[in-house]
N, C-alpha and C positions, 0 to 999 in steps of 0.2 A: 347401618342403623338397625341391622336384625335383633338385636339384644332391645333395645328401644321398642322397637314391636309386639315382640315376645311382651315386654310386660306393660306395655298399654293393650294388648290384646287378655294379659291376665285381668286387669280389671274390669272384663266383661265377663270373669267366671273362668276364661280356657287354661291358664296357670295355677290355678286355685282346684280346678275339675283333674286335671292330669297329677297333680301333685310335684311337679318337678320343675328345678330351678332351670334357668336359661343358661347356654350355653355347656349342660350336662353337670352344675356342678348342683352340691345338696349340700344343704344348711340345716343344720338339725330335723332330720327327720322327714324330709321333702316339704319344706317350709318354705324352701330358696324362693318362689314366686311371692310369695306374701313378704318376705325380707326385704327383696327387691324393690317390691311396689313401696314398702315400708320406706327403703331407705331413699326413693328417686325425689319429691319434694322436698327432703332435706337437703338432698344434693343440688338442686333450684336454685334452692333459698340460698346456700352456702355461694353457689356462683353468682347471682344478683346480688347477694349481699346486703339485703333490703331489711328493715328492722322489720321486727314482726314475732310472730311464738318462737322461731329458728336463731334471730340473733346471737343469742348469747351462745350458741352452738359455733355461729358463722364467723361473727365478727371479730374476735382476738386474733386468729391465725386466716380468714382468708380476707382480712379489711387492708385496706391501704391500695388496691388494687388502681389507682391511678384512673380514675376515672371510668372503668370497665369494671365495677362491680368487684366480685368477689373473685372473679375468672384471673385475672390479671393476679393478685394477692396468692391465690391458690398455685399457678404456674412458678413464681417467684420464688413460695416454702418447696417446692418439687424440685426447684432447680438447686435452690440451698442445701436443700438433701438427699444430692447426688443421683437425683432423677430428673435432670435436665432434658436429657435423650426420650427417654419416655414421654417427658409431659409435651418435647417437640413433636412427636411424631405422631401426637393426639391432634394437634393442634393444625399439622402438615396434611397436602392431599394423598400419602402415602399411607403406607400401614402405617395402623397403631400396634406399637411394641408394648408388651405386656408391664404390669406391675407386680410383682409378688404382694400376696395382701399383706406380709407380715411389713413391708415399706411403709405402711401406712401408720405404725408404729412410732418409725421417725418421721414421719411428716409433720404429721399431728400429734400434740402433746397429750399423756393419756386421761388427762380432763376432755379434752376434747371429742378425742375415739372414744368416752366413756358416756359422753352427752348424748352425742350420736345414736351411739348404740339404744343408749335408754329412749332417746326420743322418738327410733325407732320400735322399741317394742322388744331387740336383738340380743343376743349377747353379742359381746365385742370382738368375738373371733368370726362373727355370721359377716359384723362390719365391716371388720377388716377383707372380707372375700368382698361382697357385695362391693362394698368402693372399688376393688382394683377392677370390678366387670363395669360397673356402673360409668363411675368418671372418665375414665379412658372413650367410652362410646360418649356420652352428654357432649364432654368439650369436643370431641368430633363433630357431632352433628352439629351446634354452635357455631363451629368455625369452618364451614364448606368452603372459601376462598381461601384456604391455607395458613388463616393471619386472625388478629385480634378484632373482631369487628369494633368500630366505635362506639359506645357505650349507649346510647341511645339504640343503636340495633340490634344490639346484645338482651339489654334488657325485654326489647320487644319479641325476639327470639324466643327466651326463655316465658314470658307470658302468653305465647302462642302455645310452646311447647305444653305448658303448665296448663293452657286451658284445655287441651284433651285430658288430663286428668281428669279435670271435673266433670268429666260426658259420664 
């Protein structure tokens, strides 16, 4: 959950003061913390899958998620598009295997990576990095017992997680 930290410790200033993204990478111009923080609510909102200002971002490609929200729907387009292994081993108490951002390409159709992006504040190549650091760590922390939690402790998860946002 280092990545996770990094940018709930940037919303107190420390990612924003240093200028540099988490995990060493740079998104236009050392903006990586502000893109990050940009893009972690949307990425929330996409795994809850909850209506709200995010929907129309969320709902087309990560809905259907069988009762777990947006998380279940999102694993499913991963697995479709030949990122099964990966999305497993987010989800697994093992390492998490990396995504290339450019995956995220085919994951999500480029309406979607295009919403994103905008809703983010990004361009859509910031997106595409940002998601392969971001998602990979969320659905980890989400799923500590190795498995999908039931849907009611998913959501509860993701509103804990979400309420240190708004500290």
């Amino acid at each position: 959950m280092g990545l996770l930290d990094q940018i709930l410790g940037g919303l107190t200033g420390g990612m924003q003061r240093q200028g540099q993204a988490p995990m060493g990478q740079s998104f236009g111009g050392g903006a990586g913390g502000a893109a990050m923080m940009a893009l972690l609510p949307i990425v929330l909102s996409m795994l809850s899958n909850r209506s709200g200002g995010t929907s129309a971002v969320a709902a087309p490609v990560m809905g259907g998620g069988g009762g777990m929200g947006g998380l279940g729907g999102l694993l499913q387009q991963l697995t479709q598009s030949g990122y099964g292994r990966q999305a497993d081993s987010w989800v697994g108490t093992g390492a998490n295997e990396p995504l290339p951002p450019q995956a995220w390409s085919q994951v999500l159709p480029p309406e979607q990576l295009s919403a994103i992006a905008s809703r983010a504040g990004i361009s859509e190549d910031e997106a595409r990095h940002g998601l392969s650091q971001l998602v990979p760590e969320v659905v980890d922390h989400l799923t500590p017992q190795g498995q999908l939690p039931p849907a009611d402790e998913l959501l509860a998860s993701i509103d804990r997680f979400a309420s240190r946002l708004d500290r």
